[in-house]
C-alpha positions, 0 to 999 in steps of 0.5 A, a space after each residue: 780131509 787131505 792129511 792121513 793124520 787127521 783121517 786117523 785121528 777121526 778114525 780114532 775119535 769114532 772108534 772110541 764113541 763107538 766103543 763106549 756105546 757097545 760096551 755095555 750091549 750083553 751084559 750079565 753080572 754076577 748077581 745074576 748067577 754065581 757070584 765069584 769069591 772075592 770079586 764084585 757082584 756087579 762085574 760082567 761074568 764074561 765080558 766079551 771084549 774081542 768080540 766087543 772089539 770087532 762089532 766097534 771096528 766094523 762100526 766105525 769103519 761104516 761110520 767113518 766112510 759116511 762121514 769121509 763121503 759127506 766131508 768130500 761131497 759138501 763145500 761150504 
């Protein structure tokens, strides 16, 4: 992949799949605990997004580093 565009664009695409697969890892809803006025039962107590954040960065950086060597070593 010769183009920083296309490497950003597939950055973006494997930090956004991965994302989704690390949102739900601990979470707590409030049926579980103390249920805040006037929210919903099933919202997460605490959410945890910055770190959420973090683990889908250092994921997908492994990920995308896999998948640049894979790109550059195979000819089709």
């Amino acid at each position: 992949m010769d183009s920083i565009v296309g490497m950003l664009a597939l950055y973006f695409i494997i930090w956004w799949i991965t994302l989704f697969a690390v949102l739900p890892l601990g979470i707590r809803g409030q049926w579980e605990g103390e249920v805040v006025p006037g929210t919903e039962p099933g919202a997460p107590q605490r959410p945890g997004l910055r770190r959420k954040i973090l683990i889908t960065s250092a994921i997908s950086v492994v990920i995308f580093i896999v998948v640049m060597i894979i790109i550059n070593t195979v000819t089709l």
